[in-house]
C-alpha positions as CSV (number, residue, x, y, z in Angstrom):
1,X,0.0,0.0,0.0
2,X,1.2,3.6,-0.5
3,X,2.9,5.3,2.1
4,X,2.6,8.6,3.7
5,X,5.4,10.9,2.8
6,X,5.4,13.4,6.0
7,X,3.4,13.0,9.2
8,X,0.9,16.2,8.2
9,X,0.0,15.3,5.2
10,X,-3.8,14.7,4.5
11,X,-4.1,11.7,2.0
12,X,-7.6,10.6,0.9
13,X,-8.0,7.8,-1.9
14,X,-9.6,7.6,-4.8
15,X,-10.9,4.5,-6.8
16,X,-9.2,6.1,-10.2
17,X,-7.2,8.6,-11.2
18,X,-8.4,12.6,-10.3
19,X,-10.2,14.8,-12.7
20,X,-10.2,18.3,-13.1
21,X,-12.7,19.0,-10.7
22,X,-10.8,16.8,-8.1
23,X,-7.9,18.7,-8.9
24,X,-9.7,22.0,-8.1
25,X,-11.1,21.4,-5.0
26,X,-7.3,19.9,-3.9
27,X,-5.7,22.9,-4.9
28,X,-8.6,24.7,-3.0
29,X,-7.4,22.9,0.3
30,X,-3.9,23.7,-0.4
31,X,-4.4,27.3,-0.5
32,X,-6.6,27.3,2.5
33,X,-3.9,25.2,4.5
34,X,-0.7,27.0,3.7
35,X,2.9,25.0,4.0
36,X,0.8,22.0,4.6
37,X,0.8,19.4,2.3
38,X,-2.4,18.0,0.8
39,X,-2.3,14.2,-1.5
40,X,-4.7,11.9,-3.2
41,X,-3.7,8.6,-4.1
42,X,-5.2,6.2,-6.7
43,X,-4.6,2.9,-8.8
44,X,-3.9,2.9,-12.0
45,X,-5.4,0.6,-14.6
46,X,-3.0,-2.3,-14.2
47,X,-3.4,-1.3,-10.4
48,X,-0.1,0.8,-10.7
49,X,-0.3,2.9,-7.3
50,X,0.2,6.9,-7.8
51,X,0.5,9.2,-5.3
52,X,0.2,13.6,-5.9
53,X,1.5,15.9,-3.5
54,X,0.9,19.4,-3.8
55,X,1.7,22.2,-1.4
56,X,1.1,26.0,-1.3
57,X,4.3,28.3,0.0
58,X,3.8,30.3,2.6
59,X,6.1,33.6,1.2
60,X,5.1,33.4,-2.5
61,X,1.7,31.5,-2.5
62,X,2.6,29.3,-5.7
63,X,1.0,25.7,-5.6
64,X,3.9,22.6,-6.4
65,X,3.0,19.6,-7.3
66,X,4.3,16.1,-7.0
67,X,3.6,12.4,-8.9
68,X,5.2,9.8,-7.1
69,X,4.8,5.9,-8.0
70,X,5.2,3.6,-4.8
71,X,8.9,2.2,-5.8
72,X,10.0,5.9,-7.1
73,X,12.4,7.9,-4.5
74,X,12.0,11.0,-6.8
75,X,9.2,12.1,-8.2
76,X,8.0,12.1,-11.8
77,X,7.2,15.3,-12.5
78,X,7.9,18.6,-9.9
79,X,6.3,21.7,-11.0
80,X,5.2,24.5,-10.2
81,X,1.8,26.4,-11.1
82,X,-1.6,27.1,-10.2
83,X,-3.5,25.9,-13.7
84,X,-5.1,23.0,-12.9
85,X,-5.4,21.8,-16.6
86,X,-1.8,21.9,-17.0
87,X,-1.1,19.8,-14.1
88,X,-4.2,17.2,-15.4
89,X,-2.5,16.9,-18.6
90,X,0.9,16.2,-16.9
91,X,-0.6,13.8,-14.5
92,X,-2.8,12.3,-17.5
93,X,0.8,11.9,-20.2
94,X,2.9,10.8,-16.7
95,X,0.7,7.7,-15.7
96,X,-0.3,6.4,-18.6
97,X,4.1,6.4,-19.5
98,X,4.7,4.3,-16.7
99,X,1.4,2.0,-16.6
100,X,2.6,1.6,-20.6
101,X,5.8,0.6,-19.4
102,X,5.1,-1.9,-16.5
103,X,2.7,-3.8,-19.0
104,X,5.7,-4.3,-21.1
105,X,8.0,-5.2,-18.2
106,X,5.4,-7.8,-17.6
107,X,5.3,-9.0,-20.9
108,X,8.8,-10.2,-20.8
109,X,9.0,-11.0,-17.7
110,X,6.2,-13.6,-18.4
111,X,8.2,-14.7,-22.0
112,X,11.3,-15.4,-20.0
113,X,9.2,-17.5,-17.8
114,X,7.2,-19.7,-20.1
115,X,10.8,-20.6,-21.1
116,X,11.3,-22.8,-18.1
117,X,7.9,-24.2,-17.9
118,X,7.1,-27.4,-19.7
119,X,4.3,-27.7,-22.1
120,X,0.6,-27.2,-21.0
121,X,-1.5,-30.8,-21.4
122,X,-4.5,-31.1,-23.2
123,X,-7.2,-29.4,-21.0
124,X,-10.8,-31.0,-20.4
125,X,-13.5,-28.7,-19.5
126,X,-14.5,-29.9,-15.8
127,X,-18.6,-30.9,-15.5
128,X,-20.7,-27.7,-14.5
129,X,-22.4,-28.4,-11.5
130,X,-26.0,-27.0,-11.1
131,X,-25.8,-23.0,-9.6
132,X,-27.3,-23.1,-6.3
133,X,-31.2,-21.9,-5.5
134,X,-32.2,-19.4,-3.2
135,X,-34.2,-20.9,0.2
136,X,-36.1,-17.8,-0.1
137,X,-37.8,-18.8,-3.8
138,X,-39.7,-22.4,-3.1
139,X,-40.8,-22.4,-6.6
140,X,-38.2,-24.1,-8.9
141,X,-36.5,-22.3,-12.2
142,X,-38.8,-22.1,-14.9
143,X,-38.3,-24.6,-18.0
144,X,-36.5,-23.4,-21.1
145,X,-38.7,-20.8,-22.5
146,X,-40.3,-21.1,-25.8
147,X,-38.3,-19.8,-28.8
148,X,-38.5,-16.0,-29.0
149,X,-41.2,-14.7,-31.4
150,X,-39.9,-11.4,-33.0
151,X,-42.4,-8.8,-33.4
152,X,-42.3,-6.3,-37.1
153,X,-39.0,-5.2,-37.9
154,X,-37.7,-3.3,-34.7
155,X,-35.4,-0.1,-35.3
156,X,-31.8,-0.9,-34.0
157,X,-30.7,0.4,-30.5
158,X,-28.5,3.7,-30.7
159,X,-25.0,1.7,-30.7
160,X,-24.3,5.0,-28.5
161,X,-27.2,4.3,-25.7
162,X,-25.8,5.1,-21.8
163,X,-27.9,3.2,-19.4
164,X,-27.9,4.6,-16.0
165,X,-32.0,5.1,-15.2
166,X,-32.6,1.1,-16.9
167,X,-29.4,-0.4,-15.7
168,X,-31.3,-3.8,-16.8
169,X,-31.9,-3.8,-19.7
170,X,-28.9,-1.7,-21.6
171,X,-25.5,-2.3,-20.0
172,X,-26.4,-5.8,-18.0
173,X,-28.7,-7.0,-20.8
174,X,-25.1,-6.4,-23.5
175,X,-23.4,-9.2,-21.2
176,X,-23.1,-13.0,-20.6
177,X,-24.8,-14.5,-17.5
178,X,-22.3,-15.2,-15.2
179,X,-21.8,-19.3,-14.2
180,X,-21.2,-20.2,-10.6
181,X,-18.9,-23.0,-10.3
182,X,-18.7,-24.5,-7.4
183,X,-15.0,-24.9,-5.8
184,X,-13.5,-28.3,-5.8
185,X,-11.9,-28.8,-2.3
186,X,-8.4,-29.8,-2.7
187,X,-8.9,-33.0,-1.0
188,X,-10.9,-34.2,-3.9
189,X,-9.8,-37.0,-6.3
190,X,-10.0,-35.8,-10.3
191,X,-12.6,-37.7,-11.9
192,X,-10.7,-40.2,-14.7
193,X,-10.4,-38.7,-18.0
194,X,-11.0,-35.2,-16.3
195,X,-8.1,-32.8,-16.1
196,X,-8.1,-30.8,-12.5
197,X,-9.3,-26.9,-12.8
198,X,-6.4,-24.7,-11.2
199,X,-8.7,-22.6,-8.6
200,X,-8.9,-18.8,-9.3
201,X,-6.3,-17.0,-7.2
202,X,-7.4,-15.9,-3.8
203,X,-8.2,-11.5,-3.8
204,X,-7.0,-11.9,0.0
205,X,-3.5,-10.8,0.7
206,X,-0.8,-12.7,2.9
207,X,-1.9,-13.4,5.8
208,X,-6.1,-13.9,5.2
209,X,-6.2,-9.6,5.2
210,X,-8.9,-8.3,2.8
211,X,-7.0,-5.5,0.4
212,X,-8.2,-2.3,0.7
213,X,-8.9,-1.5,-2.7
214,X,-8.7,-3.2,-5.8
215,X,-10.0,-3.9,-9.3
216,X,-13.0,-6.2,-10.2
217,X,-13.0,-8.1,-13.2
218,X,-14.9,-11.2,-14.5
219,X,-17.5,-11.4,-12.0
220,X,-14.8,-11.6,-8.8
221,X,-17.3,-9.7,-6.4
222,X,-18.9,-12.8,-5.2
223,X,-15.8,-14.1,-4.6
224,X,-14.4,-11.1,-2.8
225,X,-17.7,-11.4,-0.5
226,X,-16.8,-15.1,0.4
227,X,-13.4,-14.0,1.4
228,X,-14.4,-11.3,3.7
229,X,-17.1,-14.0,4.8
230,X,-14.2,-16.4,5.7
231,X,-12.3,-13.7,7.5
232,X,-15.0,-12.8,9.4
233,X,-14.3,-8.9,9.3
234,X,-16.4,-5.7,9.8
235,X,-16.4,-2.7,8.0
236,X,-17.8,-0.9,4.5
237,X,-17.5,-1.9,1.4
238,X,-17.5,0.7,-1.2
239,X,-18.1,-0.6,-4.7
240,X,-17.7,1.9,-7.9
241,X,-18.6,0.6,-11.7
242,X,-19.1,3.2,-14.4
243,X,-20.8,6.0,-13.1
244,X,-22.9,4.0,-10.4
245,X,-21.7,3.3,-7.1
246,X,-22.6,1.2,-4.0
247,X,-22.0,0.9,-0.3
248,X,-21.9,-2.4,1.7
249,X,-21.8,-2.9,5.5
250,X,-20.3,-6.1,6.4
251,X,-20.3,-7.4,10.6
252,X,-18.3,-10.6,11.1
253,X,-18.3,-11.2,7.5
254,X,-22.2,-10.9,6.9
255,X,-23.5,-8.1,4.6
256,X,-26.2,-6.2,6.9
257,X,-26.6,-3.0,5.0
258,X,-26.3,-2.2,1.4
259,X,-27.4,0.4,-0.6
260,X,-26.9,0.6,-4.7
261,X,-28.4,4.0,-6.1
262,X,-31.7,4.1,-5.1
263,X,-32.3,0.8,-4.0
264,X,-31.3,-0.5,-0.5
265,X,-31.4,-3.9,1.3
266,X,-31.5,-7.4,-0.6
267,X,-32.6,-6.1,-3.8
268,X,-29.1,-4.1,-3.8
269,X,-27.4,-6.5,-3.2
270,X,-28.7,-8.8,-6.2
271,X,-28.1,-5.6,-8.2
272,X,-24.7,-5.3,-7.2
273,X,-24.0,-8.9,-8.2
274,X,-25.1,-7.9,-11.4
275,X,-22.0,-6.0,-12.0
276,X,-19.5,-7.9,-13.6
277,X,-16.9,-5.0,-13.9
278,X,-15.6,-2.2,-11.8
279,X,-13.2,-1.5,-8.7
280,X,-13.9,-1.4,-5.0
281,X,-12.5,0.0,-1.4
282,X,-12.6,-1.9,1.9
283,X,-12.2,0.2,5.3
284,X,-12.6,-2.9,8.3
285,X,-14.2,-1.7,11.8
286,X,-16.8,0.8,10.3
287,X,-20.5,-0.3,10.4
288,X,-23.9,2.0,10.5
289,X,-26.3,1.2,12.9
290,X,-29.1,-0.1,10.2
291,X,-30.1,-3.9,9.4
292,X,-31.5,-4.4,5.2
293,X,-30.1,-7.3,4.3
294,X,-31.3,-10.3,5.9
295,X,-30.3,-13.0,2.7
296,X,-27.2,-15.0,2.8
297,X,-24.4,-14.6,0.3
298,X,-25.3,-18.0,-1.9
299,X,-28.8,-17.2,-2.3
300,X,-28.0,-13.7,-3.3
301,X,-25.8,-14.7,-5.9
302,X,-28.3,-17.4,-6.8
303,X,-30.8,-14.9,-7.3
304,X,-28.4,-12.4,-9.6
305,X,-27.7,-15.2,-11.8
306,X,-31.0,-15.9,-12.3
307,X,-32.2,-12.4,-13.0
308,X,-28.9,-12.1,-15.3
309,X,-30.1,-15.2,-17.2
310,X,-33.8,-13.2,-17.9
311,X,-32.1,-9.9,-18.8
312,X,-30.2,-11.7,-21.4
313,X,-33.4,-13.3,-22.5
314,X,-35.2,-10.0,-22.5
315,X,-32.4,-8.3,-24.9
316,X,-32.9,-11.0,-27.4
317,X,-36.2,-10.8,-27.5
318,X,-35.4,-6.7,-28.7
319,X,-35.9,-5.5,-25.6
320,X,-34.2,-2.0,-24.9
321,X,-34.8,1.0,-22.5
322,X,-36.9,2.6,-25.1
323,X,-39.3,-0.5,-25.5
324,X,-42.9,-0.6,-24.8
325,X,-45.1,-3.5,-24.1
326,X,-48.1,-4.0,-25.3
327,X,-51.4,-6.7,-24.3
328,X,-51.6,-9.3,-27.4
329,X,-55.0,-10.1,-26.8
330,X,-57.0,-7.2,-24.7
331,X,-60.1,-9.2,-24.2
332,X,-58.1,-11.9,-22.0
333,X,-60.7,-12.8,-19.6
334,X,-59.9,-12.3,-15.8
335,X,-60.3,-16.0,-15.1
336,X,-58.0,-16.7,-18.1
337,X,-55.1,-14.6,-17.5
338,X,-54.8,-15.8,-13.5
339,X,-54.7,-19.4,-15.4
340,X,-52.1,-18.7,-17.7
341,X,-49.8,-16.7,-15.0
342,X,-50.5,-18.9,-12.1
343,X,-47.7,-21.8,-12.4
344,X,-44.5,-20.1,-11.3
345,X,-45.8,-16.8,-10.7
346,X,-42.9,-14.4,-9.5
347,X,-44.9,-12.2,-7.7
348,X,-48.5,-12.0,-6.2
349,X,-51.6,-12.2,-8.5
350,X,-52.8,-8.7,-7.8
351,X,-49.2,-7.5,-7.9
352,X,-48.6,-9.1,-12.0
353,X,-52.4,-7.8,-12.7
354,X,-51.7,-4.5,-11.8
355,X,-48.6,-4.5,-14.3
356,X,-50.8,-6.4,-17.1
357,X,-53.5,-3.6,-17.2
358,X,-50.9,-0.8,-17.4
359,X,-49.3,-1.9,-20.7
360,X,-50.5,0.3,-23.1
361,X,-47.8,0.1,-25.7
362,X,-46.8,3.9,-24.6
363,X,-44.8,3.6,-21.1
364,X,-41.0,2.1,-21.4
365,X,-39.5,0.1,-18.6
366,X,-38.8,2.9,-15.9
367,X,-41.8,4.7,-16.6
368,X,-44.1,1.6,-15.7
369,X,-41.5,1.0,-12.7
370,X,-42.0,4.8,-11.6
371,X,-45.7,4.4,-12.4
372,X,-46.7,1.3,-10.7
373,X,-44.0,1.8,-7.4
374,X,-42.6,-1.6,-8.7
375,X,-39.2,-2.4,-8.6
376,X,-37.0,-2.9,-11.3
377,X,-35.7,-6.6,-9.9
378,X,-39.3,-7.2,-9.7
379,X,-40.4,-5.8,-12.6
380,X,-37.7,-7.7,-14.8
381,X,-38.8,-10.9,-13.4
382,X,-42.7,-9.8,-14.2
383,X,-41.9,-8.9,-17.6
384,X,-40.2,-11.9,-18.9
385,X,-43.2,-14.1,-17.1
386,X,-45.8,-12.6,-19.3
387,X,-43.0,-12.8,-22.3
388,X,-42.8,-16.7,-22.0
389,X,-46.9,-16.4,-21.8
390,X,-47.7,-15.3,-24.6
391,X,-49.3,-12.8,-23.2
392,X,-47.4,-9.3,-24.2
393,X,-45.3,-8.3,-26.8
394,X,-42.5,-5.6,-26.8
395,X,-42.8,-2.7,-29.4
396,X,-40.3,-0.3,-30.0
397,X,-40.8,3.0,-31.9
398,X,-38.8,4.2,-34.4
399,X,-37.8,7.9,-33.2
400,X,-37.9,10.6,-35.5
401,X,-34.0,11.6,-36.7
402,X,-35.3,15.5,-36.0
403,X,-35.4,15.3,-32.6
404,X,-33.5,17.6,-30.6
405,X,-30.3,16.0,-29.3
406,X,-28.8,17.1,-25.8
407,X,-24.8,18.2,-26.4
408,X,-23.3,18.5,-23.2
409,X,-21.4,21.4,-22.8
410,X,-18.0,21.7,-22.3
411,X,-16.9,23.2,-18.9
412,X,-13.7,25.4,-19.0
413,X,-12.4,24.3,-15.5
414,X,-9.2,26.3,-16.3
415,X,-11.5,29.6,-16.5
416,X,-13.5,28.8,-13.2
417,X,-10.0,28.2,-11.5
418,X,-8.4,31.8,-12.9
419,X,-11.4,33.9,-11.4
420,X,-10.8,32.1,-8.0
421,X,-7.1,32.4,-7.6
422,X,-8.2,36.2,-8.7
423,X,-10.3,36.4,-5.7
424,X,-8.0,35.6,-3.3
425,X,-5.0,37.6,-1.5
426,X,-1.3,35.7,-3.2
427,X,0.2,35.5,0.4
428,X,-2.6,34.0,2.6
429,X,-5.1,32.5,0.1
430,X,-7.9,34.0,1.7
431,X,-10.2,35.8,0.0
432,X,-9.9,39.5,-0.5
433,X,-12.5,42.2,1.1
434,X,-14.3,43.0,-2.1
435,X,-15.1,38.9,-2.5
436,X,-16.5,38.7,1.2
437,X,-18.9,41.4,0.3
438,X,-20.0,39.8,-3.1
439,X,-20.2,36.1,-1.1
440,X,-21.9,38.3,1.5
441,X,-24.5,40.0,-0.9
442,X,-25.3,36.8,-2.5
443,X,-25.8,34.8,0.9
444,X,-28.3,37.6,1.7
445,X,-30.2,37.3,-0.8
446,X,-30.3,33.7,-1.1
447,X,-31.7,33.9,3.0
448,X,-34.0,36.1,2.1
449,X,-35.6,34.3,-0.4
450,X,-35.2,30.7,1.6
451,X,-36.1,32.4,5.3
452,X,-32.8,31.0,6.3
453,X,-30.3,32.4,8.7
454,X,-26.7,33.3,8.8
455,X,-24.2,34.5,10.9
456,X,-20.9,37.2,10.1
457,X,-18.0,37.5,12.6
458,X,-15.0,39.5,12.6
459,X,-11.9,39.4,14.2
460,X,-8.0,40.6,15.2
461,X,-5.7,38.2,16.7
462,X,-2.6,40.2,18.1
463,X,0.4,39.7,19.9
464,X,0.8,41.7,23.6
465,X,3.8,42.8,23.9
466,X,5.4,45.0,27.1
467,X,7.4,48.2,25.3
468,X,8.4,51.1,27.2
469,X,6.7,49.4,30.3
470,X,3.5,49.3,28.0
471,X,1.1,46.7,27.0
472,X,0.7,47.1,22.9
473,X,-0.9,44.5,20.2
474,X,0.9,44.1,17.6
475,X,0.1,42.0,14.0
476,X,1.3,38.3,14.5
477,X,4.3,37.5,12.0
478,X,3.8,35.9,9.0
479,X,4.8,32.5,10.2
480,X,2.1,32.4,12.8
481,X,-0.5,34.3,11.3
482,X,-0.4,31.1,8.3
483,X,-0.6,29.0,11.5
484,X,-3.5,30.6,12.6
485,X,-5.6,30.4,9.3
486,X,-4.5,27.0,9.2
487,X,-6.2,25.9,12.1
488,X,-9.8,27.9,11.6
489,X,-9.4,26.1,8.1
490,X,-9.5,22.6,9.6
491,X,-12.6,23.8,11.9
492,X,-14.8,25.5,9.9
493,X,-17.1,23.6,7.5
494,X,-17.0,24.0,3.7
495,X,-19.6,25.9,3.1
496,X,-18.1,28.6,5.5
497,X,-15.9,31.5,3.7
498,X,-13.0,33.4,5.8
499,X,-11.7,36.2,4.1
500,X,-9.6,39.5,5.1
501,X,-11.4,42.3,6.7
502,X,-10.1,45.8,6.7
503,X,-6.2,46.0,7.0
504,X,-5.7,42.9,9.4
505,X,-8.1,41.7,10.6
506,X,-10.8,39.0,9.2
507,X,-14.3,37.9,8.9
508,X,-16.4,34.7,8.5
509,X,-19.6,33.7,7.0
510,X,-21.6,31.0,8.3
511,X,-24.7,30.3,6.1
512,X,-26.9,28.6,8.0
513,X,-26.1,29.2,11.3
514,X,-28.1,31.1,13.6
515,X,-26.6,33.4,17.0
516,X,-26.2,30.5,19.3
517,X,-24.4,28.2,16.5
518,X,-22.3,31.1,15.7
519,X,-21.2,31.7,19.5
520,X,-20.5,27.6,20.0
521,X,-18.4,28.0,17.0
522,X,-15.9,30.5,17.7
523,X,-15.6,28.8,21.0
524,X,-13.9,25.9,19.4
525,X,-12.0,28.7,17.3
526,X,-10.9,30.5,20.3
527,X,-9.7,27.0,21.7
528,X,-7.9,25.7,18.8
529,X,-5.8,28.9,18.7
530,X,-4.9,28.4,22.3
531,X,-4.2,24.9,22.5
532,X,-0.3,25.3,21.1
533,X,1.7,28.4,20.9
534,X,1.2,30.1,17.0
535,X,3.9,29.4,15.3
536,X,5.8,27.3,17.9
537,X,6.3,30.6,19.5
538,X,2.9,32.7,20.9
539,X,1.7,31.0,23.6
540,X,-1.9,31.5,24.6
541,X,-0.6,34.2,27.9
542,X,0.8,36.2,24.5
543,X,-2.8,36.2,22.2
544,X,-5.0,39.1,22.1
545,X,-8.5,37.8,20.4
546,X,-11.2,39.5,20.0
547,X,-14.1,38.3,18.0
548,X,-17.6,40.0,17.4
549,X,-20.8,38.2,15.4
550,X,-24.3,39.2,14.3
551,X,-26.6,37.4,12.5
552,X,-29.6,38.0,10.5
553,X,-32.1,37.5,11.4
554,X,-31.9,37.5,15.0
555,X,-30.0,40.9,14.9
556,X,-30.5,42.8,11.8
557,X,-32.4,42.1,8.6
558,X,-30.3,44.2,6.4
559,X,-26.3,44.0,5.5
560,X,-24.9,47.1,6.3
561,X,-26.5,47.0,10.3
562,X,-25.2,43.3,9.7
563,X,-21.7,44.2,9.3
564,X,-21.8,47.2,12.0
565,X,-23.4,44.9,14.7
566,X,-20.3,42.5,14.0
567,X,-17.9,45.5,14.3
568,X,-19.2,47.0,17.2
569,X,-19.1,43.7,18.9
570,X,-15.5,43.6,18.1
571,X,-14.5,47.0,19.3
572,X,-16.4,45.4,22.8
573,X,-14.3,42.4,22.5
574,X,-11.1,44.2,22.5
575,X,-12.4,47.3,25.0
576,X,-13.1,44.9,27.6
577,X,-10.4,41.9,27.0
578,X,-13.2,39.5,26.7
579,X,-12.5,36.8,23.8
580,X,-16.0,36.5,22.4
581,X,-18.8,39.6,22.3
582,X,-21.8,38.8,20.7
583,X,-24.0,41.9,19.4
584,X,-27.1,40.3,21.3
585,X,-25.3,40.8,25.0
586,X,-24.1,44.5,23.8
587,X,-28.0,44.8,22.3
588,X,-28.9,47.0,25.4
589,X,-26.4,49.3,25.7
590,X,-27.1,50.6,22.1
591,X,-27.8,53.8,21.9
């Protein structure tokens, strides 16, 4: 796994390599955390490990950046530069180089070692054992269906279709079912005239440890759920594959909680199963307090197959996830259509009635889902029951070539990050006065529109100092003042902006926080500047704070009272040595 390179460095991970908008928001934390070095770390496509390091400078506020690979002592590109698409490009031209050139080290190294090996024996497929059935569906599998009886000439699918509202039936339905095979224990004798199946290597590491990340390929999720099964571990599961992603809570090896877009419990799990592709992210002793899943991992991957098996059938049939369905004979009698639905029913008679009567050739496969509060598991399994009947067929529409056609836009993140870095001062990375007043303008309005609150405080941190037998304040130095910022940073919540305010001092916006959240959170401000001298050198008997907050609209319902309130509250703060002065406690004495 990839190391840390410096004890205050803030790594997180990500399942693939970063995009632009990644990229932004890292540089972002950089230039709020000054001197402090921010990473992300990913695998590449051959699971080559990357690591970027960027860093802001505390004298000339320039952004370096860093690629490292886990075996490299120096790094593979250092540069310097605040244009995020330059540093995507470098990043993009610098992995795929070395993932190019570990795929050919590979290469040889596997030549040079079929040298040495002698030569492979005839192989004999071993006998497929029959995929296990779920306890939880009495009824056995239904026979081979009837051959499939192609409706008119159907248009052909857009070669360009991207499922992500009917997973089912566009990127699932384009696959082979998956085959359990069971695993021969190693204690068992090769059947004559049978050569022995190698088994698929193991995704646990040395040891019986789960990795915490990898790739998925070939249907190896089941697998990796039967070796965290036989470790018996705890923890969440994360589960990425194209642009859909999943979450799995796992206690002593059992999944209890899983959630796959909008689906939760069993049914994601069978959905997840589905996936045969894609990468995932194990972090053991995590688990949320909520119980969905309640089947066990066999019948679960039972069930997937199965519902693989009917997707398949369903997309030969010219199913796709513009179809309709339509009744072949509308004056089916009551009594005739419970008869011909009865044997092997997948769902309750009222249930596959209520789906029968809505087909009216018009609504596609999400639309009756959406329509009917069915879901799609269930109504997959539905569909291709009344397909084998006989009883509906699938029409598909030819679309009209003048249609409008949606074109994405493309979004110039370069631009986007050129008016931020304008906005803020080169030496702190705060943002500059005239920003917190447009921030603040706009957060007004927004309130006012939405009732909500929010909160402004300003603020001076000084240094006392004795001169002339005197007690001054004087501005902290440059090296504590980054310390400072540095800390509020790691306190305050995203959403919150702190900016410069008048010469040297600064002011925060809280959206969304009312007077007593305000006051609760400059307390933990006020404590995090005191807990360690600034700088390794201003102790907490050498800080003069004074902070001063108003909010709208327990105090004022207009800005410029807004910012007054807050400033008065400060000049209070620093009159009367007191930390923290909120404009409610000063409301009285207002002339």
């Amino acid at each position: 796994m990839l190391k840390k390179r410096g004890l205050g460095a803030q790594l997180r991970k990500l399942p693939r390599g970063p995009d632009l908008a990644e990229l932004h928001q890292l540089l972002s934390q950089c230039m709020e955390q000054r001197g402090k070095p921010v990473r992300l770390a990913w695998r590449g496509a051959n699971l080559t490990p990357f690591t970027l390091d960027v860093v802001c400078h505390l004298k000339h506020g320039s952004a370096q950046w860093r690629l490292y690979t886990e075996h490299s002592q120096t790094p593979l590109f250092d540069y310097t530069s605040v244009d995020v698409l330059l540093v995507y490009n470098l990043v993009a031209s610098h992995c795929a180089e070395v993932q190019q050139q570990s795929s050919c080290e590979n290469s040889q190294s596997q030549q040079k070692l079929q040298a040495y090996l002698p030569e492979p024996q005839a192989y004999v497929p071993e006998p497929q054992a029959p995929a296990p059935v779920s306890s939880s569906e009495p009824e056995p599998f239904l026979p081979e269906p009837p051959p499939i009886k192609r409706a008119a000439p159907e248009p052909e699918a857009p070669s360009d279709f991207s499922y992500r509202n009917a997973h089912y039936i566009d990127q699932e339905m384009t696959r082979p079912p998956m085959v359990v095979k069971p695993v021969m224990p190693t204690s068992e004798i090769a059947t004559p005239g049978f050569a022995p199946v190698p088994p698929r290597p193991s995704l646990a590491t040395a040891g019986g440890a789960i990795p915490k990340e990898g790739e998925l390929k070939d249907g190896a999720l089941p697998e990796l759920l039967h070796e965290i099964a036989r470790a018996g571990v705890t923890g969440r599961l994360d589960i990425r594959y194209n642009d859909m992603n999943a979450v799995v809570f796992i206690q002593d090896g059992k999944p209890v909680d899983a959630t796959a877009n909008d689906v939760v419990g069993d049914e994601a799990m069978i959905e997840i199963l589905t996936w045969k592709d894609g990468s995932f992210a194990f972090e053991s002793r995590i688990l949320r307090n909520n119980h969905t899943v309640y089947e066990t991992i066999d019948s679960l991957v039972a069930q997937s197959r199965k519902l693989r098996e009917r997707i398949e059938y369903l997309k030969e049939a010219g199913m796709i996830p513009t179809s309709a369905l339509i009744q072949i004979n509308n004056l089916l009698s009551q009594q005739d259509f419970i008869s011909k639905v009865q044997e092997h029913c997948p769902t309750d008679q009222e249930t596959i009635s209520r789906v029968y009567c809505a087909l009216d050739g018009k609504r596609t496969f999400e639309e009756l889902c959406r329509f009917l509060h069915v879901s799609r598991i269930q109504m997959v399994h539905i569909v291709f029951h009344l397909l084998t009947r006989e009883l509906v067929k699938i029409v598909n529409v030819q679309r009209s070539k003048s249609e409008l056609t949606l074109a994405p836009r493309v979004i110039d993140n370069a631009a986007i990050q050129s008016i931020m870095m304008s906005l803020r001062n080169a030496e702190t990375g705060l943002f500059i006065y005239p920003a917190f007043l447009y921030f603040l303008e706009q957060e007004y309005f927004r309130s006012y529109r939405s009732r909500s609150s929010f909160s402004v405080v300003v603020f001076e941190i000084r240094q006392k100092k004795v001169i002339d037998g005197k007690l001054v304040r004087r501005v902290l130095n440059e090296k504590a003042q980054m310390d400072a910022v540095l800390r509020i940073s790691n306190i305050k919540r995203h959403m919150d902006l702190m900016a410069h305010y008048d010469s040297n001092d600064y002011a925060l916006l809280l959206p969304n926080t009312r007077t007593q959240g305000a006051e609760i959170f400059i307390g933990r401000v006020i404590e995090a500047l005191r807990s360690k001298p600034l700088g390794g050198e201003i102790d907490a008997s050498q800080l003069a704070i004074a902070f001063g907050a108003s909010s709208v609209p327990d105090d004022f319902k207009d800005m410029s009272s807004l910012l007054g309130g807050a400033d008065l509250a400060m000049t209070r703060s620093r009159d009367t040595d007191t930390p923290l002065v909120m404009y409610r406690d000063i409301k009285d004495l207002v002339g």
